[in-house]
C-alpha positions in Angstrom: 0.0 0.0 0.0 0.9 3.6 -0.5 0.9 5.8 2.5 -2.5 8.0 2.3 -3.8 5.8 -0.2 -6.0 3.2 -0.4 -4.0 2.4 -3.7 -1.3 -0.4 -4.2 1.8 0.6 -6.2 0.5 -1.2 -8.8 -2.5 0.8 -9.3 -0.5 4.0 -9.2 1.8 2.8 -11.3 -1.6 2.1 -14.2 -2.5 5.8 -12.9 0.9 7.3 -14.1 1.3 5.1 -17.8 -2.2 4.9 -18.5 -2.3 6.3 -22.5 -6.2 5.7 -23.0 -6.1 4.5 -26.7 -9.6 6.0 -27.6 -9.1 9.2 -26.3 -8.9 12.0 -29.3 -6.2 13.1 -30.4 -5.9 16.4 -33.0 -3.0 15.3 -34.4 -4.0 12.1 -35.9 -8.0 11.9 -35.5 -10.6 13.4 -37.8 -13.4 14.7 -35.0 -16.0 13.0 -37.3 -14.6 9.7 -37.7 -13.1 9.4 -34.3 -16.5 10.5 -32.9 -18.7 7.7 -34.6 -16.0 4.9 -34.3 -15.5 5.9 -30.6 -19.2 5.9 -29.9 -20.4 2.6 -31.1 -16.9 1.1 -29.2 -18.1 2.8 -25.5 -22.0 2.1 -26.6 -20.7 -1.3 -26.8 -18.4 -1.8 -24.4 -21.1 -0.6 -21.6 -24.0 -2.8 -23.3 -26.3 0.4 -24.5 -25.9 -0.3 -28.2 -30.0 0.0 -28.8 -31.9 2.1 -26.4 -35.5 1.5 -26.4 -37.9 3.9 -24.5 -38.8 3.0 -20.9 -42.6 2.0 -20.2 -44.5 4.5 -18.1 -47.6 4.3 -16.0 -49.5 7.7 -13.7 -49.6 7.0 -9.7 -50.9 10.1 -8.9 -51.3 14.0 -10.1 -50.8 17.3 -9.1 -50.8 21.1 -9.7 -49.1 23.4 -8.2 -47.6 27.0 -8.6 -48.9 27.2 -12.2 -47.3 23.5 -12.9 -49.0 20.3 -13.7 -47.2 17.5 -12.0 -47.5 13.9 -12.4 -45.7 10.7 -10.0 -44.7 8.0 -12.0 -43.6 4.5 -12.3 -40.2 4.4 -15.0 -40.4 0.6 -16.2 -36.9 0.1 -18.1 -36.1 -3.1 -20.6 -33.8 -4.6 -17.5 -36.8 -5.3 -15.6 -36.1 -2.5 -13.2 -39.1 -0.1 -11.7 -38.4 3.1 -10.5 -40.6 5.9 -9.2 -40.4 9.5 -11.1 -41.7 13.0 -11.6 -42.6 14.2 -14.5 -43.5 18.2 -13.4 -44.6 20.2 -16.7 -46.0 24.1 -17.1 -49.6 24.7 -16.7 -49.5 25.0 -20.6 -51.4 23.3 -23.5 -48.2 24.3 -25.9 -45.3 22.4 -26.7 -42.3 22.9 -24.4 -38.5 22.3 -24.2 -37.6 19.4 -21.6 -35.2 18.7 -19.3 -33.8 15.3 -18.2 -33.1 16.2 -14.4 -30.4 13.8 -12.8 -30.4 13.8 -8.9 -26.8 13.6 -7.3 -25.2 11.3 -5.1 -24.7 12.7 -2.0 -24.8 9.3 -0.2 -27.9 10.8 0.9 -30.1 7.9 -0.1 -33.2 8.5 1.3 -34.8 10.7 -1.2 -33.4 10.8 -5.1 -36.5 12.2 -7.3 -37.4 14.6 -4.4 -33.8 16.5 -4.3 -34.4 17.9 -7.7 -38.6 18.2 -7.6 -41.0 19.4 -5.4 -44.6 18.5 -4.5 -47.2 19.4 -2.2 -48.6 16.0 0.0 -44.7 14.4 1.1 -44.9 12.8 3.6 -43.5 14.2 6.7 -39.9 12.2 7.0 -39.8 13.0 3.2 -40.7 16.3 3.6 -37.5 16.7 6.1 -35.1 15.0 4.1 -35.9 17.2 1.1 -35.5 20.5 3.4 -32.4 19.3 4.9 -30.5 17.9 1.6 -31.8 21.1 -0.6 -30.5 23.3 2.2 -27.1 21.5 1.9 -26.6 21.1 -1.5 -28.9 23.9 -3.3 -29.3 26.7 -1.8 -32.9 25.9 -0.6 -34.3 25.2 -4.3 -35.6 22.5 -6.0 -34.0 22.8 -9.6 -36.7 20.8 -11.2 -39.3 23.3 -9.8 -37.6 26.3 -10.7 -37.3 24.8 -14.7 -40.9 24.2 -14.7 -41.4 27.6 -14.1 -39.3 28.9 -16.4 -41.1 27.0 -18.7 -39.6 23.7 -19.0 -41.0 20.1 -18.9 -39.2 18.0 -16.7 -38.5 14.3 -15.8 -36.2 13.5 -12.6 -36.3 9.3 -11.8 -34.8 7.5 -8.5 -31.6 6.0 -9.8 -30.9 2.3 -8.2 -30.0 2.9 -5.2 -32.1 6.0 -4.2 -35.8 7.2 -3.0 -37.8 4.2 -3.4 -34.9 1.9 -4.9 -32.6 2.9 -2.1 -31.8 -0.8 -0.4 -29.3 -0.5 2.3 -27.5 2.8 2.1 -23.9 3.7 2.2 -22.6 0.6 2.7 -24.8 -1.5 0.2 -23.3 0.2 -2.6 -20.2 -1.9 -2.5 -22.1 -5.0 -2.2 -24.6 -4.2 -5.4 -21.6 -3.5 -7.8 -20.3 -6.8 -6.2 -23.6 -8.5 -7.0 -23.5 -7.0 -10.7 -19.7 -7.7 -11.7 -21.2 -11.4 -11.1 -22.8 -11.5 -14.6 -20.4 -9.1 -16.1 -23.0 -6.0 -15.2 -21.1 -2.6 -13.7 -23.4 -0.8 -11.4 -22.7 2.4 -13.5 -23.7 0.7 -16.6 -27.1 0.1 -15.1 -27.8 4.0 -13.8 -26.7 5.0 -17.4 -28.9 2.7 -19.2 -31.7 3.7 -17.4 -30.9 7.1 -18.0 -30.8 6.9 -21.7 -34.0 5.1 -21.8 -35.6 7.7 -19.5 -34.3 10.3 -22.0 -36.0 8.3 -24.7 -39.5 8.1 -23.2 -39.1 12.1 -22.4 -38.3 12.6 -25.7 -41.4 11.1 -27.3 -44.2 12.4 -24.3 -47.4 14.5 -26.2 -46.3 17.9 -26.3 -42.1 17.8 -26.4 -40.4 19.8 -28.8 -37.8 17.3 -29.4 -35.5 19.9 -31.0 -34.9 21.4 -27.4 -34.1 18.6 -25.1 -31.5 18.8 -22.4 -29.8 16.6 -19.7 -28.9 18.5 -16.6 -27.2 17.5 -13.2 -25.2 18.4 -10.6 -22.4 15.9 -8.7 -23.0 12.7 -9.8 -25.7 13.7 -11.8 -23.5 16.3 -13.4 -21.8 12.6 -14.9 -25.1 11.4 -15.7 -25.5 14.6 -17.7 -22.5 14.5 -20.0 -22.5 10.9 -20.3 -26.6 11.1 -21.6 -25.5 13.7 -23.8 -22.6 12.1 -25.5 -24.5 8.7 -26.2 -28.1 9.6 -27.1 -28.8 11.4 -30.0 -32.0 13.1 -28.5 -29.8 15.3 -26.3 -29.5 19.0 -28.0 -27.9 20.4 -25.2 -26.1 19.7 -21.7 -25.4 21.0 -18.1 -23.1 19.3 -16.2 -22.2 20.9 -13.0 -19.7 19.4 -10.0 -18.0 16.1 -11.7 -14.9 16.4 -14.3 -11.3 16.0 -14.2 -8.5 13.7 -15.8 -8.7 10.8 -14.0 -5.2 11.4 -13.3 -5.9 14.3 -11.8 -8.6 12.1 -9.7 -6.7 9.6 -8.5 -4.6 11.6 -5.6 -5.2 10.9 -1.8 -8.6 11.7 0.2 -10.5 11.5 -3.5 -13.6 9.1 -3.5 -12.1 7.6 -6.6 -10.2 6.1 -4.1 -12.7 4.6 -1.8 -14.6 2.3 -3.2 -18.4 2.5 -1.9 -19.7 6.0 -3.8 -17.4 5.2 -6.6 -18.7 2.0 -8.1 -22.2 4.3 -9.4 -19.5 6.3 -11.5 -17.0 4.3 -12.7 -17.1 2.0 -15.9 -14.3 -0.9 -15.7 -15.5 -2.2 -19.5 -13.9 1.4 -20.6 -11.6 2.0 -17.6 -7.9 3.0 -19.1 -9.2 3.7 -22.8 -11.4 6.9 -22.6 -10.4 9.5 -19.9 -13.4 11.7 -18.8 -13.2 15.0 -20.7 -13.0 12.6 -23.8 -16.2 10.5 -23.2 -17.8 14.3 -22.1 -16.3 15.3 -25.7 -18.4 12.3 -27.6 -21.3 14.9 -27.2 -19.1 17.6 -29.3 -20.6 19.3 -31.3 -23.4 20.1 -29.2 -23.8 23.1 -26.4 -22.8 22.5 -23.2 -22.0 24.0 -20.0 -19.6 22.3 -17.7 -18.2 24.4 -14.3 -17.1 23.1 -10.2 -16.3 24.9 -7.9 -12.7 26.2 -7.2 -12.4 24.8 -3.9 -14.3 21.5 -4.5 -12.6 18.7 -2.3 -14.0 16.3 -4.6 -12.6 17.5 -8.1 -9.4 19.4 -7.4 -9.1 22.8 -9.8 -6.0 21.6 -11.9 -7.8 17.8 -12.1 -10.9 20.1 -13.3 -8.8 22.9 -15.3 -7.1 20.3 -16.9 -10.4 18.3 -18.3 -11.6 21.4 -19.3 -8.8 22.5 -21.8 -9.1 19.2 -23.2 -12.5 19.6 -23.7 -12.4 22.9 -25.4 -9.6 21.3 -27.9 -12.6 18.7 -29.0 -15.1 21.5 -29.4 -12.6 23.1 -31.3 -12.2 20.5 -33.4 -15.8 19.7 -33.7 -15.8 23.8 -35.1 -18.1 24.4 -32.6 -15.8 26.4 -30.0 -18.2 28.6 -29.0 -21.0 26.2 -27.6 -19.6 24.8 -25.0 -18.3 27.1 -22.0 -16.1 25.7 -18.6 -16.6 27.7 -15.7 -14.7 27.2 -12.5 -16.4 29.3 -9.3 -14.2 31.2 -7.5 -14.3 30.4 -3.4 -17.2 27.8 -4.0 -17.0 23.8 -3.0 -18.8 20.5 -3.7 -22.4 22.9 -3.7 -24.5 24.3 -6.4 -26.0 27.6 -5.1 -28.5 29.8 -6.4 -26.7 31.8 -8.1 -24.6 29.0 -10.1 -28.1 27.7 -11.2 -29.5 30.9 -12.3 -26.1 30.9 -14.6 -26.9 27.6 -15.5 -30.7 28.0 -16.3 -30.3 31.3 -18.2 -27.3 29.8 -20.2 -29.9 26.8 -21.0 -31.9 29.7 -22.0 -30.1 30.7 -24.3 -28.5 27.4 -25.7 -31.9 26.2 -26.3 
């Protein structure tokens, strides 16, 4: 073991040589070609090759605040049911959508209810959603504050959260364990689901498919780029509060090196080929905001700075340099306040 590590020298020694062969490279790769070939090699490699919409049945309904809400049931082709909102404006016109991905947190309690409010929780719910949107967002429900500004919008328990949330922190470990059984990566599974949650939004009465984001912060912020670089509904992403090198990454205290929270992020059929900015840059050309905070513990600022010029370098060659903007927040940690999703929102705004 390395001192202040839970790394062996062999794995730091794989951190320090790795070359990830699919990554792009300028100098040899046309964006085009390496973009398609690249593609259909991660689509395969995680098992998402054909994405099929997920099922959908109403539990209940709601209005509220000038917004029509709806509680659903997600069924996905894996046999997996998860619970959902769907919260849409009090409008009979077509509207842009968002696919809203909760974070991690391991806050497991609640997953749909950190991004979307409605009236009737029940009372430990109700206190879970106070207590992890006070922590994490300023006191506001993004979902709610998109539906407002006049977005439809779909936010689903991932495996492992709300209503799917099994044992907690320490379960985690245990249902990757369970997976890698069959060859399955826990990560795999969030992301499939995710893509065939996007599908379904896509093709609800009253979608203009040609505005159709993913948006998430912390884990969620992975959901979002990932979602964005693999389905081809996705116009336009916000990804807030996960990207670095995973060189960068892999330095002592990061929860790359734990185990536990990191199984629901990391893919081991692509581990060593593709380095983060470089699947993120798979959704090149397309608009998207990607920004942490300057003091995040989580994703150091030269880990983060580092992804980013990489990233820019594929928009570049993409010829779309101007649609996608990196922000890193001065003073701000592992949080996404108030005013970082007003940015957010109005930049969506404007991408859309």
């Amino acid at each position: 073991m390395i001192d202040g590590e839970n790394m062996s020298s062999l794995a730091a020694r794989l951190r320090d040589t790795v070359s990830f062969g699919w990554n792009f490279d300028a100098a040899k790769d046309d964006f085009a070609a390496w973009r398609e070939r690249t593609r259909d090699e991660v689509r395969a490699a995680l098992g998402v090759e054909r994405i099929t919409p997920a099922g959908a049945s109403v539990v209940s309904d709601w209005r509220e605040g000038g917004c029509r809400g709806q509680e659903l049931q997600l069924h996905f082709s894996n046999g997996e049911v998860a619970g959902a909102y769907l919260l849409r404006p009090d409008t009979d016109a077509w509207t842009p959508a968002v696919l809203l991905l909760h974070d991690h947190g391991s806050f497991f309690s609640i997953g749909k209810e950190k991004m979307i409010g409605r009236p009737g929780e029940p009372p430990e719910v109700a206190a879970d959603v106070d207590h992890w949107t006070a922590k994490l967002y300023g006191g506001r429900q993004v979902g709610n504050e998109l539906a407002r500004r006049g977005y439809t919008v779909l936010c689903a328990d991932a495996l492992g959260w709300g209503g799917r949330k099994g044992n907690g922190y320490e379960a985690q470990q245990a249902l990757a364990a369970n997976l890698m059984q069959f060859g399955v990566s826990y990560a795999s599974v969030i992301l499939r689901e995710d893509l065939e949650a996007m599908a379904w939004l896509c093709r609800s009465p009253g979608i203009d498919r040609a505005r159709v984001a993913s948006f998430g912060y912390s884990m969620g912020g992975s959901r979002a780029w990932q979602v964005a670089a693999l389905s081809d509904d996705v116009k336009v992403c916000v990804a807030g509060g996960w990207m670095g090198t995973l060189q960068g990454l892999m330095q002592p205290g990061n929860n790359q090196l734990r185990g536990q929270s990191a199984f629901s992020m990391l893919h081991p059929q692509i581990a060593g080929k593709l380095d983060y900015p470089h699947f993120a840059g798979l959704a090149a050309p397309k608009p998207a905001l990607v920004f942490s905070g300057a003091e995040d513990r989580h994703f150091p600022a030269a880990a983060a700075l580092a992804a980013h010029e990489q990233m820019h370098a594929i928009w570049v060659a993409a010829d779309a340099a101007r649609s996608i903007e990196t922000r890193l927040w001065q003073g701000a940690a592992h949080a996404f306040p108030v005013d970082q999703q007003d940015h957010a929102t109005d930049w969506l705004g404007r991408a859309m």
